[in-house]
C-alpha positions as CSV (number, residue, x, y, z in Angstrom):
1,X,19.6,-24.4,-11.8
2,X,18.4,-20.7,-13.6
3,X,16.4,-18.3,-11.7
4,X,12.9,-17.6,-13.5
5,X,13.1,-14.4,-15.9
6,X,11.8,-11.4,-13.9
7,X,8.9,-11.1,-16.9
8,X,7.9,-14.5,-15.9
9,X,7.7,-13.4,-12.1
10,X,5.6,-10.2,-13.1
11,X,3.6,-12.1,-15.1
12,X,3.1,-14.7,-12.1
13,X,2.5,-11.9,-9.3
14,X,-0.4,-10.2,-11.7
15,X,-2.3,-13.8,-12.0
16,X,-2.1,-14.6,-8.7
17,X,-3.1,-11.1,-7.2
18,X,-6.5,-11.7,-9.1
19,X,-6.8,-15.3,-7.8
20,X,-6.1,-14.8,-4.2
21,X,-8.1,-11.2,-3.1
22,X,-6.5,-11.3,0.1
23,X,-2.7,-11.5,-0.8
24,X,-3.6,-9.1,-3.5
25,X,-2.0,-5.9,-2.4
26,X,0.8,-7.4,-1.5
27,X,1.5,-9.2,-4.7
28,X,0.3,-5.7,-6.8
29,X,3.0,-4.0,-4.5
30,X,5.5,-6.9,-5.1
31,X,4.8,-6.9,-9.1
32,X,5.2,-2.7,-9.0
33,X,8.5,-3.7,-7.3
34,X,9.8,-6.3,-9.4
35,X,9.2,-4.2,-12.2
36,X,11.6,-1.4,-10.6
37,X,14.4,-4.4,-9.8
38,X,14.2,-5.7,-13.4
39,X,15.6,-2.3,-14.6
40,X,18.1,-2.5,-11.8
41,X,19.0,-6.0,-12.8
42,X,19.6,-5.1,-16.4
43,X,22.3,-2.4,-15.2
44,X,24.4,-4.7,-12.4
45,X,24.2,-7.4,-14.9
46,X,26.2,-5.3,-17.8
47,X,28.7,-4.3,-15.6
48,X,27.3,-1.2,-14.1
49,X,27.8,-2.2,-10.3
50,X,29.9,1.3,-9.0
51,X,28.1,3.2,-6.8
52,X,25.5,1.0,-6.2
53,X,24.4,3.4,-3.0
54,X,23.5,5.8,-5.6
55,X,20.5,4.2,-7.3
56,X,18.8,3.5,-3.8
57,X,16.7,6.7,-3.2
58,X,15.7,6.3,-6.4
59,X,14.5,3.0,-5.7
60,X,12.8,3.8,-2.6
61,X,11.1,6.9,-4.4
62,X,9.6,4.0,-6.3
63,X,8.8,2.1,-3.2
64,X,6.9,4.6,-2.2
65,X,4.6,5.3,-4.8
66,X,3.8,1.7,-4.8
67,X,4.2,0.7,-1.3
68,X,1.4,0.0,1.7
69,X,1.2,3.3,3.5
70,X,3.3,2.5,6.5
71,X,6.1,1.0,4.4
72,X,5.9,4.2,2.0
73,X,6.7,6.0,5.5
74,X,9.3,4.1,6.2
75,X,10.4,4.7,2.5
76,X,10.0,8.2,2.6
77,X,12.0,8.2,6.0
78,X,15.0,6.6,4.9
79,X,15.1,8.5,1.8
80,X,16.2,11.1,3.8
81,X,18.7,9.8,5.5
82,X,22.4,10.9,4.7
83,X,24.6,8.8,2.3
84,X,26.7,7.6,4.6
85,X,23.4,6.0,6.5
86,X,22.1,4.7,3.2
87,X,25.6,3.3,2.6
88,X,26.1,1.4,6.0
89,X,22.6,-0.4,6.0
90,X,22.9,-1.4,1.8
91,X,26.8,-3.0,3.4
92,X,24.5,-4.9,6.1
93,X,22.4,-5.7,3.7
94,X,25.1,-7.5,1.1
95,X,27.0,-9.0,4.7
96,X,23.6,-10.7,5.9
97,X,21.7,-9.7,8.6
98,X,23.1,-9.6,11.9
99,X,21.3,-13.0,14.3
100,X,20.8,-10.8,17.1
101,X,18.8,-7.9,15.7
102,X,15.2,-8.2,15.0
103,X,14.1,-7.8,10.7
104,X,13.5,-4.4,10.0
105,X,11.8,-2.5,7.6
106,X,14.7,-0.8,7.0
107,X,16.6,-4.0,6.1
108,X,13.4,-5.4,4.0
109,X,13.6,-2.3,1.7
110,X,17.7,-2.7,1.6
111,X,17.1,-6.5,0.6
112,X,14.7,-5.3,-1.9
113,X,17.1,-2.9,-3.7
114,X,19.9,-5.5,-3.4
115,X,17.9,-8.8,-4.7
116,X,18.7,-7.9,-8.1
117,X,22.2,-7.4,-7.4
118,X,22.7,-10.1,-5.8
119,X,21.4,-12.5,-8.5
120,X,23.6,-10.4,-10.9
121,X,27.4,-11.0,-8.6
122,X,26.3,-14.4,-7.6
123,X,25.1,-15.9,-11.2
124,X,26.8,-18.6,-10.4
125,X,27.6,-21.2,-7.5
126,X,31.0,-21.3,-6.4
127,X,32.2,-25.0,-6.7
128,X,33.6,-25.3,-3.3
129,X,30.5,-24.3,-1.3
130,X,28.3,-27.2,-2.8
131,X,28.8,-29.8,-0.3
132,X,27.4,-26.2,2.3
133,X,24.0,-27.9,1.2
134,X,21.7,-25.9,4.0
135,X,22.4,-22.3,2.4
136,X,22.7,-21.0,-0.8
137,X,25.6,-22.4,-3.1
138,X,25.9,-18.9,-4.9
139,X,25.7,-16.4,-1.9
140,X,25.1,-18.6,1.3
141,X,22.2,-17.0,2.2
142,X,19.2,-19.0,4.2
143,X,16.5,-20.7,1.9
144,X,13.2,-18.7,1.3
145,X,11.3,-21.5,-0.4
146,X,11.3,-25.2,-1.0
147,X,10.3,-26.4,-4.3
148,X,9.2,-30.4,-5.4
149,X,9.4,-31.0,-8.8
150,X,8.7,-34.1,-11.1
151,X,11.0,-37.0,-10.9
152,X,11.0,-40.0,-11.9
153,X,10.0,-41.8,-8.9
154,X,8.2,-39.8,-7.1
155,X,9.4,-35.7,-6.7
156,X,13.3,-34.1,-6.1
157,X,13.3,-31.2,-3.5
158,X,14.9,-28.0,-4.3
159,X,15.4,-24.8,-1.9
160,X,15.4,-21.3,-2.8
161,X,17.9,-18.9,-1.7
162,X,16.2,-16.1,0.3
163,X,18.7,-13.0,-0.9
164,X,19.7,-14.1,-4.8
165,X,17.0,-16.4,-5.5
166,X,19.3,-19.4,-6.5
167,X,17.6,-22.6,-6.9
168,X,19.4,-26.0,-5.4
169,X,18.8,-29.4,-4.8
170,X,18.4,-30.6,-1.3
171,X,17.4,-33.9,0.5
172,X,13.6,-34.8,0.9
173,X,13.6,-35.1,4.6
174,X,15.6,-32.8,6.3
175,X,15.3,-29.6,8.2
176,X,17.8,-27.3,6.5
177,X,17.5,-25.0,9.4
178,X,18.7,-28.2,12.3
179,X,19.4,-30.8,10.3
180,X,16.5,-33.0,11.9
181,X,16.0,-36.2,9.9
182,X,13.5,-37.9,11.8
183,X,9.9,-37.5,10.0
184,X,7.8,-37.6,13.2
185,X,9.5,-34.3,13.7
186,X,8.8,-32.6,10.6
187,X,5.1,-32.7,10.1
188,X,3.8,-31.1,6.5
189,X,0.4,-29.5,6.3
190,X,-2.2,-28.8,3.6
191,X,-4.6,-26.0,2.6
192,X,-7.8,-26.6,0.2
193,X,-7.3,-23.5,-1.0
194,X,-3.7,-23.9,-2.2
195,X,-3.7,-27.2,-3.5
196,X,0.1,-26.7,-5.0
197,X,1.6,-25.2,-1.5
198,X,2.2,-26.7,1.4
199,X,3.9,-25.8,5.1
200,X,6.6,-27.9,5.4
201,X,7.8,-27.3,9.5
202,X,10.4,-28.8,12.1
203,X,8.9,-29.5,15.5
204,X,12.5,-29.6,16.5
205,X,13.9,-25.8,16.1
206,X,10.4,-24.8,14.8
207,X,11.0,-23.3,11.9
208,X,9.2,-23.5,8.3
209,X,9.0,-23.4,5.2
210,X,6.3,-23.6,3.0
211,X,7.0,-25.7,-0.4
212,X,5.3,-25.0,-4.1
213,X,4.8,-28.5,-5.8
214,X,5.2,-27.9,-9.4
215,X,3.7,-31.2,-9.9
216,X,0.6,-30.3,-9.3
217,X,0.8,-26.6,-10.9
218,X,4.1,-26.4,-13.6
219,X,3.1,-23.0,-13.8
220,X,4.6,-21.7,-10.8
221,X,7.1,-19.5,-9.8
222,X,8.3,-20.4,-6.0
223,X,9.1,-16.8,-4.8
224,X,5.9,-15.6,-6.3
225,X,3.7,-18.3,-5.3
226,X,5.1,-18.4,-1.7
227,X,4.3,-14.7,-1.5
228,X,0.2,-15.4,-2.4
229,X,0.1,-17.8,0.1
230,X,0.5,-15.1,3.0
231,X,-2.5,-17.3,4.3
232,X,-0.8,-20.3,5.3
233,X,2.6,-17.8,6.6
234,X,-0.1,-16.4,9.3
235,X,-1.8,-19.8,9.7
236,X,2.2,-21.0,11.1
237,X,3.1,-18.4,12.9
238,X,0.0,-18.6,15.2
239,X,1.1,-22.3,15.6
240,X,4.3,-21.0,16.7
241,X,6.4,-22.0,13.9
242,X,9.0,-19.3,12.5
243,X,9.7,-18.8,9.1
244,X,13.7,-20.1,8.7
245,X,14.2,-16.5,6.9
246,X,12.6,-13.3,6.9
247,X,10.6,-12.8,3.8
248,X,12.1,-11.1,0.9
């Protein structure tokens, strides 16, 4: 499956910023940001992938014009770092971050810079990873985002990737984080106020995910939408579910 055009996603972040007030910094910030990782996309995508480490202060100098004030600190910091700092955490950042350390927002602005690389070296799946069904057939990256969309009987379930925003097909009922099968485990709840997005959680390894049904809203763009519904991420947490992957 394509990944939507990053004009589409802009487009997506700036109607949804005035529909939902209280995800709407974070979706003006994420739209300022997208905008920055379009340009960036345009360059690793014709080739220009040397030297990557070189474009990030530039980025974050971006990142911080846009950014909430403690991430523009955190910006600002790392700007300053030396290359060979900024080059270690970008290599992290392409390798996957490490289960035993914490998210950082050193490694949320890394996976920021790199998003649009990533969808530009892995445009593709690579044919023997598709039966690897739980993570990403392009990068093998954990999902973000589950998707339904129309089918004929009923709705097809999709994931998308977390790092290069890949979208792939995946079974109905099943935790891609345990594998858990049994639907007494993996309870789904609603919101009024986001009739097309739902949490969809494993009581097992308590993890979640919370899926956009574009049957209800064909407009959507799962990344985008999942990011306005910063509601319903709080709402699981305090339930005590975690999110499979760390956001963006």
């Amino acid at each position: 499956m394509s990944r939507p055009s990053w004009d589409l996603r802009i487009a997506r972040a700036a109607e949804l910023a005035g529909r939902y007030p209280a995800a709407a910094q974070l979706l003006q910030f994420y739209q300022q940001t997208a905008e920055a990782q379009s340009h960036l996309y345009r360059e690793f995508e014709s080739g220009q992938q040397d030297g990557i480490e070189e474009r990030f202060p530039a980025f974050l100098d971006q990142v911080a014009r846009a950014a909430p004030p403690e991430l523009a600190q955190h910006a600002a910091a790392l700007r300053n770092a030396d290359a060979a700092e900024l080059k270690a955490l970008l290599e992290e950042g392409m390798e996957g971050l490490h289960p035993a350390r914490s998210f950082r927002p050193a490694d949320f602005l890394a996976r920021a810079f790199l998003q649009p690389w990533a969808e530009a070296a892995f445009a593709l799946p690579r044919a023997e990873a598709w039966d690897l069904t739980s993570v990403c057939p392009c990068c093998g990256r954990e999902p973000q985002t589950a998707v339904l969309r129309e089918e004929q009987y009923g709705a097809r379930r999709s994931l998308v990737c977390s790092f290069c925003q890949w979208e792939w097909e995946f079974r109905r009922l099943l935790c891609p984080a345990c594998a858990e099968d049994r639907s007494d485990k993996l309870p789904v709840f609603h919101a009024e106020e986001f009739p097309a997005v739902r949490v969809e959680a494993c009581d097992a390894c308590q993890t979640y995910l919370l899926a956009v049904d574009m049957t209800l809203d064909a407009r959507a763009v799962p990344f985008v939408d999942d990011l306005a519904a910063l509601s319903l991420h709080l709402w699981a947490g305090e339930q005590g579910y975690h999110l499979l992957a760390p956001h963006w």
